[in-house]
N, C-alpha and C positions, 0 to 999 in steps of 0.2 A: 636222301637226296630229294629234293623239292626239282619238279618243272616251272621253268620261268618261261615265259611271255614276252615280257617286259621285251623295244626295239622293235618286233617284228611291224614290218610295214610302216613305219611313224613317216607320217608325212604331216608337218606344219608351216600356216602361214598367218602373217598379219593383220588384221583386223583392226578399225577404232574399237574403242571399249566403252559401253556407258559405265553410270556409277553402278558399283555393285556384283561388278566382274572380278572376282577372285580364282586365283592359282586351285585347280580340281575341280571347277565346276562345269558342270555340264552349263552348254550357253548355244542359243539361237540366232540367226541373222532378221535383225529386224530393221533395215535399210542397207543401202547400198554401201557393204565397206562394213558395215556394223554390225557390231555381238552385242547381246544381251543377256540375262543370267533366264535361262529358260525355263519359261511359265507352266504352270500343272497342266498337264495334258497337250504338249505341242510335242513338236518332233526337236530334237539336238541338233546340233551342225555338228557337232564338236566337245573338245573339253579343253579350257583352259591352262595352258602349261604355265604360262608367266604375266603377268599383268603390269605397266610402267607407265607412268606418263600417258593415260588416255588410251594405249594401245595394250594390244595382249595377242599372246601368239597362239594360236587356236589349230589343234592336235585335231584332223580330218580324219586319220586314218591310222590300223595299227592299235596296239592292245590297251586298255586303260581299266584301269580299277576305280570303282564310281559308289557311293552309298546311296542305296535304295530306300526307300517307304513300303510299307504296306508287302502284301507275301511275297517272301524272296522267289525272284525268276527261276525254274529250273536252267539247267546246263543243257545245250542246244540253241538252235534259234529261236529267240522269243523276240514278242513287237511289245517295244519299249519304248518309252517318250520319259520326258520331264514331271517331276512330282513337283516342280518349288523347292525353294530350302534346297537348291542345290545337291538335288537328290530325283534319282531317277527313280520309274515303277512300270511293272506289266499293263497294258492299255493297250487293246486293241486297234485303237485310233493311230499308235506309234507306228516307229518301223525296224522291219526285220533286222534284227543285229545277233552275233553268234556269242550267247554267254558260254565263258569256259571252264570259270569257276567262282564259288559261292562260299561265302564267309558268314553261315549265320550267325556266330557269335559278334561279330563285329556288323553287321549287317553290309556288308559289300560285297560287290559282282566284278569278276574281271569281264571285259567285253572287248570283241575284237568290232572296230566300228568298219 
């Protein structure tokens, strides 16, 4: 039997989308209304569930599984930010988010945001 995550707390809402906002990416608010695909070392808003037409519905809160860069986060709280390449990394610059679990072979982290 496997623990699942997945639903707990998901709260999503609407956002414009520049170019380059893809469905699982971690993405940033950079203007009012607006996501962008989030830069190495800034902080996330969010993670891209759907992308359409300009717009993309951006997952605030609740569990998400994300591919990291660079030493996988332990499990606990760790301060986490954007790596680029739609991929997140440990950087102390980030912020507090509860990793729950860690996929070294595939390199992903599930995270509760």
């Amino acid at each position: 039997m496997e623990v699942s995550f997945g639903g707990y707390g998901e709260k999503t809402a609407t956002f414009e989308a520049t170019d380059g906002v893809t469905a699982r990416m971690p993405v940033q608010v950079t203007q009012n209304g607006l996501v962008s695909p989030c830069e190495a070392g800034k902080n996330f808003c969010g993670v891209a569930v759907n992308v359409r037409e300009g717009f993309a519905a951006i997952q605030l809160a609740g569990y998400v599984r994300l591919p990291y860069s660079g030493t996988a986060p332990a499990v606990g709280y760790q301060t986490l930010a954007g790596a680029g390449s739609g991929k997140i990394k440990s950087d102390a610059a980030g912020r507090s988010l509860l990793v729950v679990d860690v996929d070294t072979a595939n390199a992903l982290c599930g995270v509760i945001l």
